[in-house]
ROLOZA-443137 format. One line per field, with one value per residue (C-alpha): x negated, y, z negated; residue in three letters. Coordinates in nm, 4 decimals, decimal comma, m for minus. Layout:
// residues N
xx: X ...
yy: Y ...
zz: Z ...
aa: Ala ...
***
This chain:
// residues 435
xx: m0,2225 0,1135 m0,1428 m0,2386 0,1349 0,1867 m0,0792 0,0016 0,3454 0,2439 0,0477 0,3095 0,5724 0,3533 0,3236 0,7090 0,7126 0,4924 0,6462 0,5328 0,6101 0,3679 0,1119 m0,1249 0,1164 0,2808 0,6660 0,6603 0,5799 0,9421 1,1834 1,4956 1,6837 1,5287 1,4223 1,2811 1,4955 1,3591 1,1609 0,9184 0,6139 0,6497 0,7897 1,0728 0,9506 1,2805 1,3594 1,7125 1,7510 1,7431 1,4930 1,2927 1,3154 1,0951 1,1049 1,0845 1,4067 1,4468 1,7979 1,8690 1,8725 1,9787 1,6786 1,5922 1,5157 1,7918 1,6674 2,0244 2,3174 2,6834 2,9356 3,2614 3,5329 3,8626 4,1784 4,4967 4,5330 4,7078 4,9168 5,0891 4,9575 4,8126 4,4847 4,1713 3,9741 3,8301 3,8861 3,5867 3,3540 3,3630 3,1847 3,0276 2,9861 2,6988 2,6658 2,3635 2,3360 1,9989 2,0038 1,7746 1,7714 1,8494 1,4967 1,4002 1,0583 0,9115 0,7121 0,3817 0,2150 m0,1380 m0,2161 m0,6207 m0,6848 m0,9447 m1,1016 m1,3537 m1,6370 m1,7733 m2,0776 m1,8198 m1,8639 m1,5376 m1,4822 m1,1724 m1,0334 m1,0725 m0,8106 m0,7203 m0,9414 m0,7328 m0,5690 m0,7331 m0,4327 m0,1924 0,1128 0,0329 0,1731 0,0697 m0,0077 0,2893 0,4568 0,1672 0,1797 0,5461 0,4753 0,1983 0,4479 0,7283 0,5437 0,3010 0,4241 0,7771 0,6832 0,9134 0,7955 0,6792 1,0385 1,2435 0,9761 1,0127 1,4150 1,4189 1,1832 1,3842 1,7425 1,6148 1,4391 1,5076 1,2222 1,1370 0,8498 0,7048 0,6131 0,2946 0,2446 0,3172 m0,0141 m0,1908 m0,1617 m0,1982 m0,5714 m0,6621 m0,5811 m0,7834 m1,0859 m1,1081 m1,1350 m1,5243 m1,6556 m1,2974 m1,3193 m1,7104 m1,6404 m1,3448 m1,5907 m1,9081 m1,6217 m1,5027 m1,8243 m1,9353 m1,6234 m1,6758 m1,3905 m1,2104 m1,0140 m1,0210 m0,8003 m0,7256 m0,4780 m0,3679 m0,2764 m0,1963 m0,3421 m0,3013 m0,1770 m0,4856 m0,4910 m0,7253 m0,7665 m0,7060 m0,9599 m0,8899 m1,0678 m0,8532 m0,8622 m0,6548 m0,7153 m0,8570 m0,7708 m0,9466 m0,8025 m1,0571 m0,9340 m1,1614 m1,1724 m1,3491 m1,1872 m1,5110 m1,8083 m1,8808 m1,5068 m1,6174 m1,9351 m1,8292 m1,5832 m1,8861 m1,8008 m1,8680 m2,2642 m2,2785 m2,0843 m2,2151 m1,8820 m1,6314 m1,4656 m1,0855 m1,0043 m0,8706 m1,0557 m1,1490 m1,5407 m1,7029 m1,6315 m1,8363 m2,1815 m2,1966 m2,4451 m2,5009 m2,0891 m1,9419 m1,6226 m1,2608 m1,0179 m0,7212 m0,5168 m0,1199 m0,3075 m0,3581 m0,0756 0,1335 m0,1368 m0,0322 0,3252 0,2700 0,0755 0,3698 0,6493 0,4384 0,4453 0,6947 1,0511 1,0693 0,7253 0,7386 0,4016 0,2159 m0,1597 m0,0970 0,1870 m0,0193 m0,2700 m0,0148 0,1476 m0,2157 m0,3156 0,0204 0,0014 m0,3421 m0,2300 m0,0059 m0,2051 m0,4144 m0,1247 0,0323 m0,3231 m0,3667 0,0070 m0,0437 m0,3917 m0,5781 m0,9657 m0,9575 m0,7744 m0,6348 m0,9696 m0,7518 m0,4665 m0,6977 m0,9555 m0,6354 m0,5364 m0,8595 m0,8839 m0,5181 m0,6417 m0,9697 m0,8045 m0,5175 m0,7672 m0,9905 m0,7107 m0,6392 m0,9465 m0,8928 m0,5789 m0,6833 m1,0636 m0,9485 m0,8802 m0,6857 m0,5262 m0,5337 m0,2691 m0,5178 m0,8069 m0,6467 m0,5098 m0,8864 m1,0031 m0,8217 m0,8776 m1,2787 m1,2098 m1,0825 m1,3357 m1,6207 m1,5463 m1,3241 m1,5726 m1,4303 m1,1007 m1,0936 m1,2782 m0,9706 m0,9847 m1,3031 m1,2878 m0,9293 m1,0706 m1,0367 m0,6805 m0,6037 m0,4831 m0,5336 m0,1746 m0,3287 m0,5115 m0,2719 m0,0026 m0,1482 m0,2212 0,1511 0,2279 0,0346 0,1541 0,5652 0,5242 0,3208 0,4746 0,3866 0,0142 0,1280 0,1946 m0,0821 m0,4448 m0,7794 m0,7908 m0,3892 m0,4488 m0,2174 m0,2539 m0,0705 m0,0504 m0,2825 m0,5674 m0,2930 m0,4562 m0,2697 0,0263 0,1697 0,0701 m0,2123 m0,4408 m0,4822 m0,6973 m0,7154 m1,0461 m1,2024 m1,0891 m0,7437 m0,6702 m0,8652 m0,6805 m0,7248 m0,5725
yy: m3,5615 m3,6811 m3,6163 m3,2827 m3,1428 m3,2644 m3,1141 m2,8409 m2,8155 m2,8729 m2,5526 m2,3489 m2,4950 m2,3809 m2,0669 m2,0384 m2,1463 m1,8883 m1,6136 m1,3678 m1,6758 m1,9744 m1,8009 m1,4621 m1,2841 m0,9192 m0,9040 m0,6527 m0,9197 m1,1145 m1,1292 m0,9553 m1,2724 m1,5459 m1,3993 m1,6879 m1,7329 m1,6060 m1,8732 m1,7752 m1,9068 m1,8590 m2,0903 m2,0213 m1,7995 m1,9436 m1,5728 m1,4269 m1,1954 m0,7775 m0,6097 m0,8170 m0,8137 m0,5016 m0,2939 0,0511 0,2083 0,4780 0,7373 1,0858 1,1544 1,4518 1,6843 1,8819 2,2391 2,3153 2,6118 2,7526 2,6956 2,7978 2,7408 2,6120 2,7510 2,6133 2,7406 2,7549 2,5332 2,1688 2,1033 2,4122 2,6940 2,9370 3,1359 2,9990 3,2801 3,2915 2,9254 2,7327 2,4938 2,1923 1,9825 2,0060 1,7566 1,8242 1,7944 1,8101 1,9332 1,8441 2,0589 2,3178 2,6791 2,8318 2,8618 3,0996 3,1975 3,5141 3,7165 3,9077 4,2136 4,2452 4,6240 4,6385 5,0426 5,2245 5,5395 5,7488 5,8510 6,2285 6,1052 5,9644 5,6533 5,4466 5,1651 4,8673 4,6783 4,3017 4,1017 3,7664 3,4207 3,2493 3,5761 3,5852 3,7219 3,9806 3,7226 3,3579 3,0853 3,0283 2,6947 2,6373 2,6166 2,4588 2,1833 2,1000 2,0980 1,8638 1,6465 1,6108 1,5536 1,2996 1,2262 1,1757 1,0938 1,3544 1,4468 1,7961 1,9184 1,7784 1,9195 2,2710 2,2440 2,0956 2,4343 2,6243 2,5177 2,4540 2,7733 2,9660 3,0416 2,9684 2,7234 2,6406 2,2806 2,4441 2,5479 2,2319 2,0510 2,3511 2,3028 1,9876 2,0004 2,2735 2,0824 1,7434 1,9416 2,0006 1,6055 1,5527 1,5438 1,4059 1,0985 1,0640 1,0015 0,7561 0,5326 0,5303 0,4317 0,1517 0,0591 0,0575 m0,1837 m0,4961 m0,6240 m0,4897 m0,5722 m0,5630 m0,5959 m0,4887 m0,4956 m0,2924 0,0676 0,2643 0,5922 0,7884 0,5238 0,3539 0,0193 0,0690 m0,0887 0,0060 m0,0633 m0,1186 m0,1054 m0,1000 m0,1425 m0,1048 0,2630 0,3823 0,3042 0,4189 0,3911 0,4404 0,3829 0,2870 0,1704 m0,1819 m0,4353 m0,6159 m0,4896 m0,1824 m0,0991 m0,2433 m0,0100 0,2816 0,3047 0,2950 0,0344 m0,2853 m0,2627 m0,1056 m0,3234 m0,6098 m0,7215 m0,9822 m0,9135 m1,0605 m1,0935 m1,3323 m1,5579 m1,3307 m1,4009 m1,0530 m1,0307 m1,3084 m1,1249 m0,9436 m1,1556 m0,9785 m0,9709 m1,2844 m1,3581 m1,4472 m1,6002 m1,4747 m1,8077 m1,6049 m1,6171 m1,9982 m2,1291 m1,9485 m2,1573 m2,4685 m2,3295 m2,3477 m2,7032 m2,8293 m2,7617 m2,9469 m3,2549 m3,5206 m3,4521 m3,8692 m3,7753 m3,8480 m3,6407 m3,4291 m3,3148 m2,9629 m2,9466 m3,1233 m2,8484 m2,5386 m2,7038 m2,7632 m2,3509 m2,2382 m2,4173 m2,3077 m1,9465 m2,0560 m2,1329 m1,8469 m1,6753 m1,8559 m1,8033 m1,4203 m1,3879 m1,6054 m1,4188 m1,7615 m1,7583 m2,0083 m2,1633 m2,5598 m2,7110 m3,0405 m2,8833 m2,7022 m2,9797 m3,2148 m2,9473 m2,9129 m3,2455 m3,2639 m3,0042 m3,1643 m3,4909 m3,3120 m3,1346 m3,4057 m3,6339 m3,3326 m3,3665 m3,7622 m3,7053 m3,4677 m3,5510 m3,6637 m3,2704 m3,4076 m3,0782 m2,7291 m2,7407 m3,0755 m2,8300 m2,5249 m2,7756 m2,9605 m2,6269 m2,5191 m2,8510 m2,7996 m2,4421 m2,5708 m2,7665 m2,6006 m2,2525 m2,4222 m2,2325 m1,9012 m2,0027 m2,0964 m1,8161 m1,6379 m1,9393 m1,8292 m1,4683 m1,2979 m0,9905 m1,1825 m1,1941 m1,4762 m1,3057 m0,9631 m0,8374 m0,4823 m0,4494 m0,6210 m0,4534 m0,1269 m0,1908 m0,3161 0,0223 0,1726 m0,0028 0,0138 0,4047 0,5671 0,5182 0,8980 0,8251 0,6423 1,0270 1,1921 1,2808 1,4628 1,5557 1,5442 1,5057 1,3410 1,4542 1,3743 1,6028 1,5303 1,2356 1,0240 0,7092 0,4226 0,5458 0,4508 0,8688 0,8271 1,1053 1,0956 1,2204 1,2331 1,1896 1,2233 0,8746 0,8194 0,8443 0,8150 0,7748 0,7849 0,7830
zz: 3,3025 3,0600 2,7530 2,8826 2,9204 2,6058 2,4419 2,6333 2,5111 2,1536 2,1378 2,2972 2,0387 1,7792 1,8722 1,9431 1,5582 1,4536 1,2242 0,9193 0,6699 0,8314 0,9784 0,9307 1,1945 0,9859 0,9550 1,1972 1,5021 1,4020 1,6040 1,5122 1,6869 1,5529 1,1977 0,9890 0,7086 0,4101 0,1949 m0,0632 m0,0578 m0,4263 m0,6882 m0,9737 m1,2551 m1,4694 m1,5248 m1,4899 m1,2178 m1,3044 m1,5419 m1,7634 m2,1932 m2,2608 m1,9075 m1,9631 m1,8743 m1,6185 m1,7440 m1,7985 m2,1891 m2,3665 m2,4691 m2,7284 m2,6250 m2,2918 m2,0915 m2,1212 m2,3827 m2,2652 m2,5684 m2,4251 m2,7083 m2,6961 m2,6587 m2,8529 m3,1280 m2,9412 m3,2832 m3,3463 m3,0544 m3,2833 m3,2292 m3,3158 m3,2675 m3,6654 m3,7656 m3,9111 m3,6522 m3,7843 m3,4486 m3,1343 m2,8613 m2,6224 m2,3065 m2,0467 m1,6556 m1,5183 m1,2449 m1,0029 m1,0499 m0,6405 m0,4918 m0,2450 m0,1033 m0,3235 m0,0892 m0,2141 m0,1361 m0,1255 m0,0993 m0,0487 m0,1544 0,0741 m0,1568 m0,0313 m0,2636 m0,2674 m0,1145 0,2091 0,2120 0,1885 m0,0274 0,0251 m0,2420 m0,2115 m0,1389 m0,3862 m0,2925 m0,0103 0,1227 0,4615 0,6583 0,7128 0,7248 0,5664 0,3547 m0,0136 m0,1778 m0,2977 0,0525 0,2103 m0,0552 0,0124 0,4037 0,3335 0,1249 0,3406 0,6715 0,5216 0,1901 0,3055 0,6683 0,8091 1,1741 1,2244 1,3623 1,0663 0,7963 1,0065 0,9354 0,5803 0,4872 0,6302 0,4851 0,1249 0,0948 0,3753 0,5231 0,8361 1,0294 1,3226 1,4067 1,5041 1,1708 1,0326 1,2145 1,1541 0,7809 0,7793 1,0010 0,7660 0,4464 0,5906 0,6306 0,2821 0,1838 0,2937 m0,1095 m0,2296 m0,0057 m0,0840 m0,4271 m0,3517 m0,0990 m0,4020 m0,6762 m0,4663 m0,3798 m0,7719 m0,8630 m0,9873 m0,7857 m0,4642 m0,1898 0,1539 0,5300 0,8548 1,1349 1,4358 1,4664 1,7886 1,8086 2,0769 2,2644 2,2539 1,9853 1,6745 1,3567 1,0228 0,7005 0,3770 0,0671 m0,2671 m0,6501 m0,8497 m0,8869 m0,5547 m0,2140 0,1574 0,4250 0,7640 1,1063 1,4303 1,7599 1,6033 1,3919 1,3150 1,1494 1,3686 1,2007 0,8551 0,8287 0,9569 0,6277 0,4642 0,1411 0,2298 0,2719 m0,0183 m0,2060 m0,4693 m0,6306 m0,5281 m0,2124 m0,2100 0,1848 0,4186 0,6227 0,8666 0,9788 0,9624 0,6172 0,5629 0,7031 0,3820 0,2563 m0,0810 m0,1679 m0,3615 m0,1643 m0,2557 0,0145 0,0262 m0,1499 0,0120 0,3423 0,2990 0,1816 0,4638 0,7078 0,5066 0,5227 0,8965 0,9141 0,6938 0,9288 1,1752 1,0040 1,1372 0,9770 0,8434 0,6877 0,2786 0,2592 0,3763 0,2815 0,3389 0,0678 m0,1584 m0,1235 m0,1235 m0,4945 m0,6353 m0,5462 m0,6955 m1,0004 m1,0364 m0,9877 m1,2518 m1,5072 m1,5233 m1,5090 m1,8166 m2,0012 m1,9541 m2,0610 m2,3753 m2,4702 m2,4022 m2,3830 m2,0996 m1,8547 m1,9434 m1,8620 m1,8262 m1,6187 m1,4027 m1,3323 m1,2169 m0,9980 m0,8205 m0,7621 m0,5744 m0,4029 m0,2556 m0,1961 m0,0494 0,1684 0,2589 0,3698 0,6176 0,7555 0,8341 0,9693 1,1906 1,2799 1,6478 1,7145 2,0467 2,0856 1,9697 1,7319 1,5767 1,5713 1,4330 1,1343 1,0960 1,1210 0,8080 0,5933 0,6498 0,5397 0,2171 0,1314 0,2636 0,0966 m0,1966 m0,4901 m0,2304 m0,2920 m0,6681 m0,7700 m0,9577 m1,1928 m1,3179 m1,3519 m1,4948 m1,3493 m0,9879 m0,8143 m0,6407 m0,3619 m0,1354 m0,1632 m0,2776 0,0539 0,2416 0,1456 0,2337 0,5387 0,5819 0,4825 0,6924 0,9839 0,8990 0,7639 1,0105 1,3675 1,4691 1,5020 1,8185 1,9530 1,7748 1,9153 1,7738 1,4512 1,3717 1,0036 0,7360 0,3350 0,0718 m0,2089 m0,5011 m0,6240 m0,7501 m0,8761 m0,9987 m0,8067 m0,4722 m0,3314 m0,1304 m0,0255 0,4268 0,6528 1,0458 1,1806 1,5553 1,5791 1,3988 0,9651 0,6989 0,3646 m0,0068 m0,3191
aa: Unk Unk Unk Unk Unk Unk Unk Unk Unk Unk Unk Unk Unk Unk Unk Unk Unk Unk Unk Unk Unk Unk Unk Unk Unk Unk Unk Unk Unk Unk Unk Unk Unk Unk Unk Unk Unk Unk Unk Unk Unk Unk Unk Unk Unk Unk Unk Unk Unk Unk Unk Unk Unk Unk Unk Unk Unk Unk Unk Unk Unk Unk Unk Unk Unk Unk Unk Unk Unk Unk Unk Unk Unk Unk Unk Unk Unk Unk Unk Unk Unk Unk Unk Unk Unk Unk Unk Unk Unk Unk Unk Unk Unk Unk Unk Unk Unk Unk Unk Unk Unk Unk Unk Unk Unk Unk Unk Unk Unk Unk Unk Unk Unk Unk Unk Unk Unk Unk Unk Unk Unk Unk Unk Unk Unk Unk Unk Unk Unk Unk Unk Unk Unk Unk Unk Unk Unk Unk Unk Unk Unk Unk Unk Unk Unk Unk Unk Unk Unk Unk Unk Unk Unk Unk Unk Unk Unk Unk Unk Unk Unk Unk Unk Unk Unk Unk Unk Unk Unk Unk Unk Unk Unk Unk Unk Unk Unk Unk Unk Unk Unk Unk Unk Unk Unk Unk Unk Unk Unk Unk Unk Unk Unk Unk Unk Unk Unk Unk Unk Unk Unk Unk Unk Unk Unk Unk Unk Unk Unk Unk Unk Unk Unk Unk Unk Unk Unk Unk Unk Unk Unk Unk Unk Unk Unk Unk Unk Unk Unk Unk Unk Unk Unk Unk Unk Unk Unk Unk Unk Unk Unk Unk Unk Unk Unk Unk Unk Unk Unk Unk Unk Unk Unk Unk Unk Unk Unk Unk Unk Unk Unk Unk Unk Unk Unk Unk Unk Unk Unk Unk Unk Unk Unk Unk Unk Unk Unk Unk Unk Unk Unk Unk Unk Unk Unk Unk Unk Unk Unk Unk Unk Unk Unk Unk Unk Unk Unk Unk Unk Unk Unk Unk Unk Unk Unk Unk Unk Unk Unk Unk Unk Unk Unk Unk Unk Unk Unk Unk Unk Unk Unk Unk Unk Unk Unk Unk Unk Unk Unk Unk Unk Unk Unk Unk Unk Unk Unk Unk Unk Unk Unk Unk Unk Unk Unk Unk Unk Unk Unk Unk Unk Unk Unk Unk Unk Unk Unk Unk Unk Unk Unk Unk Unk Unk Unk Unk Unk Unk Unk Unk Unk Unk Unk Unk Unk Unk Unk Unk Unk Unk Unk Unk Unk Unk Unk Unk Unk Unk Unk Unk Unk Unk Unk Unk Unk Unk Unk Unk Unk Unk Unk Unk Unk Unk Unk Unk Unk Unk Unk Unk Unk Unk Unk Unk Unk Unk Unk Unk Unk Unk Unk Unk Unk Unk Unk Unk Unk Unk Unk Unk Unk Unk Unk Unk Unk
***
């Protein structure tokens, strides 16, 4: 009975412990009492803090060819007073205003003619693509609503007002969703052709985590490269979630994820485990270990996937072929050891906090080639932070879905790839989005 309240008392210590830096849980689940200091996971780079040697700069500079020039002459002379109306120029000092012109909302007539022929029949002119209406919006208007309310994240009241005081015109908040539904409808063939690209990569990554929508929980997908991202969102986080974005079983490059099983059903995907997901488990195992402990197998293990991180790291800056062979073959083997020794120590599995760590030592070695993959292939990152991240984004930038129902739609802009703009879409069951 003592063993069992101990046990018992283990496992709810641990999960006391738990926080955003030891463990899988987001940020977002912290509390804002007892906020883990912050401790990177990540080791010194030796760099000096600020902008690196060769960072591109971001400054006004003077240009050119100004859209205006106003010549400021001066007055009377400051040695003796006399007029210098006709006396020769002998310098000029320029200087710049980057400024806006005063914008206001330019309203245009479309007058369709009706003529009637000899013959009587009466013919109407045809009004310009996209004029549907007697009274509408253009492009231009509907493109900033679009940016402010999902762009910007403004809710549908504050993107109504901002319209309204920077150009004076005004808008409903009903107007605001209905431009936005109207512009997600139009993303069918755009977000095709994101989903077959990121299927096509060689390399792509992928998460999930919780959304409410509706006030009903669903899950989020991600599938990113470097240049596209999709966002899907579904009442499933496993594979009913996975398939219905339509990437994954399609997919035949390496898949960078965390440990998460359903991932692991793709049977025809090479896999990459997420190494940031492991070392904030080993984080967690490590602050676990007794505090007049010398060592511990789990920071063995953590050191040994850093400084293999590392070393490709140092080899693709240095224009290497290869990784150290040396370098990277020691590390590997700290690693194992590191891992098997976890195994040892924790084969009893007496309680759940054993299990979980045993658990996570058997997951190193049995999918170690799933881990190390990044030290084979440059094109390979060692970790999902451009899924992960995403999805972070997702989760801290879109609160309002929590209100929103139907087809509410979300879209940015334009196809902005490479950039942090994405491209969103509300479907029957929450937001899709793309970039």
């Amino acid at each position: 009975m003592v063993e069992a309240l101990r046990a018992e008392v283990g496992e709810l210590r641990r999960q006391l412990g738990q926080n955003s830096r030891n463990s899988s849980r987001p940020p977002s689940s912290d509390s804002p009492f007892v906020k883990p200091a912050p401790r990177s996971l990540r080791r010194k780079s030796g760099r000096k803090p600020g902008g690196q040697q060769g960072h591109p700069g971001s400054t006004l500079a003077l240009v050119s060819d100004p859209n205006e020039r106003l010549r400021c002459e001066p007055g009377p002379c400051v040695g003796c007073g006399g007029d210098l109306a006709d006396a020769p120029e002998v310098g000029v000092e320029r200087r710049q205003v980057f400024d806006l012109p005063p914008m206001r909302v330019r309203v245009t007539e479309h007058q369709l003619i009706s003529r009637r022929c000899a013959c009587g029949a009466t013919t109407c002119g045809t009004a310009p693509e996209g004029v549907t209406a007697p009274v509408q919006y253009g492009p231009r208007v509907t493109a900033i609503i679009l940016y402010l309310h999902v762009g910007q994240f403004l809710s549908k009241k504050r993107t109504a007002r901002a319209l309204a005081e920077l150009f004076g015109t005004p808008v409903s908040e009903g107007t605001v969703a209905t431009v936005t539904s109207r512009a997600a409808d139009g993303l069918k063939d755009f977000l095709d052709v994101v989903c077959h690209r990121i299927a096509d990569a060689e390399v792509a990554g992928f998460d999930e985590t919780g959304l409410r929508v509706a006030g009903t929980l669903h899950w989020v997908h991600c599938a990113r490269t470097e240049k596209y991202t999709l966002i899907t969102c579904h009442t499933k986080r496993g594979r009913k979630g996975m398939d219905d974005a339509g990437v994954l079983g399609r997919f035949r490059g390496v898949a960078v994820h965390d440990a998460w099983a359903p991932y692991d059903t793709y049977l025809e995907v090479e896999h990459q485990l997420c190494c940031a997901h492991a070392l904030r488990e080993l984080q967690g195992v490590a602050e676990t270990a007794p505090p007049y402990a010398d060592w511990c197998w789990a920071t063995q293990a953590a050191d040994a996937l850093v400084a293999m991180q590392r070393l490709v790291t140092e080899a693709i800056a240095t224009g290497a072929d290869t990784v150290d062979a040396g370098a990277l073959t020691r590390q590997i083997q700290l690693y194992h050891s590191a891992a098997q020794i976890g195994i040892t120590e924790t084969a009893t599995r007496s309680d759940a906090v054993m299990k979980k760590h045993n658990a996570l030592a058997r997951r190193l070695i049995d999918r170690q080639n799933d881990y190390l993959r990044f030290t084979q292939d440059r094109q390979i990152p060692a970790d999902n932070d451009l899924a992960s991240h995403c999805t972070s984004w997702v989760r801290s930038a879109v609160p309002g879905f929590s209100r929103w129902s139907g087809r509410v739609a979300g879209v940015v802009l334009s196809i902005a790839c490479g950039t942090d703009i994405f491209r969103q879409r509300a479907a029957e069951v929450g937001v899709v989005a793309a970039s």
